[in-house]
N, C-alpha and C positions, 0 to 999 in steps of 0.2 A: 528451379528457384521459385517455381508458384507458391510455394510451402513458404515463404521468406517473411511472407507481408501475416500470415495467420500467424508466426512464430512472436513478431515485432506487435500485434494487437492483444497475444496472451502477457505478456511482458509490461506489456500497455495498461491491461487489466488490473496486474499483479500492482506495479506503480500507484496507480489510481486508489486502488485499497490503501494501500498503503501510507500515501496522502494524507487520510483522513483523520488518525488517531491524533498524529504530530501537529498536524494543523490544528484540529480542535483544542487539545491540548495546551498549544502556544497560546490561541488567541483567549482563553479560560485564566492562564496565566498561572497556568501548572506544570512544573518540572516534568520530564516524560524521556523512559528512554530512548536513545539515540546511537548511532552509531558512532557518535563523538565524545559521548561520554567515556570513561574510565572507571568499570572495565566494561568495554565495546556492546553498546545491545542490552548493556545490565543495569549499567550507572546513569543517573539523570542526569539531564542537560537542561538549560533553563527554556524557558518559555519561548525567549526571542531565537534560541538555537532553532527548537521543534515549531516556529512558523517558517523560516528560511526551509529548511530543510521541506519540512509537507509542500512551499510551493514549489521547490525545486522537483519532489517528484510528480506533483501535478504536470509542472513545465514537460517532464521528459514522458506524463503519460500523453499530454497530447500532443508531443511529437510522433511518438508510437502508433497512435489510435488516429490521427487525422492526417499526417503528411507523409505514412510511410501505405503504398498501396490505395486502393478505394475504400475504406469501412465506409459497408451501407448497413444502417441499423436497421432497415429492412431485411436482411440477410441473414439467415438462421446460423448460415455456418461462421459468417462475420461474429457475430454477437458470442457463439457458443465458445470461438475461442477466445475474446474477450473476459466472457464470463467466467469460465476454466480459470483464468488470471484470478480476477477476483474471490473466486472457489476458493483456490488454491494460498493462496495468500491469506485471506478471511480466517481460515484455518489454522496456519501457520502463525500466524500474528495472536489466535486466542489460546492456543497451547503454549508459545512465547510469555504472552503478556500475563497471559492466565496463573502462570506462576510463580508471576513476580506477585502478583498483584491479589492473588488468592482465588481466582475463578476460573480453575480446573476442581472446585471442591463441590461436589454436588449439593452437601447439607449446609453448604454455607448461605448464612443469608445475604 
């Protein structure tokens, strides 16, 4: 189970990225997709949806990242799997969004 608390800070990570489009989004006071919309991930949601929602996964990244195990940010292996999270997600979320949104198009301006 040592492996538990590194799995709970990639997760943690992932969350945290995550957070931040929906939050900005809301508090901009731009529709933005959501998991609540219809259809799920595709369709916007309003503003005040995508601030609840970004601080909720704030909320649950730092359950993840502070009360689950010791993260020391001095800790190469702590952070890398944190980071991994945010990688991975970062990612995930531009090839998503990017195609809603048109930026997976290299010549686009």
């Amino acid at each position: 189970m040592a492996s538990l608390p590194y799995v709970a800070w990639f997760l943690g990570g992932a969350l945290l990225t995550n957070a931040v489009p929906h939050f900005v989004s809301g508090v901009m006071g731009r529709p933005f997709q959501s998991p609540f919309a219809t259809p799920h991930g595709v369709g916007l949601s309003s503003s005040t949806v995508n601030v609840l929602w970004g601080c909720f996964n704030l909320a649950l990244s730092y359950i993840l990242l502070c009360r689950v195990g010791n993260f020391d940010l001095r800790s190469t292996a702590d952070v890398a799997a944190a980071g991994l999270g945010v990688l991975l997600m970062g990612v995930v979320a531009a090839r998503m969004f990017g195609r809603l949104h048109g930026g997976n198009s290299p010549g686009k301006p």
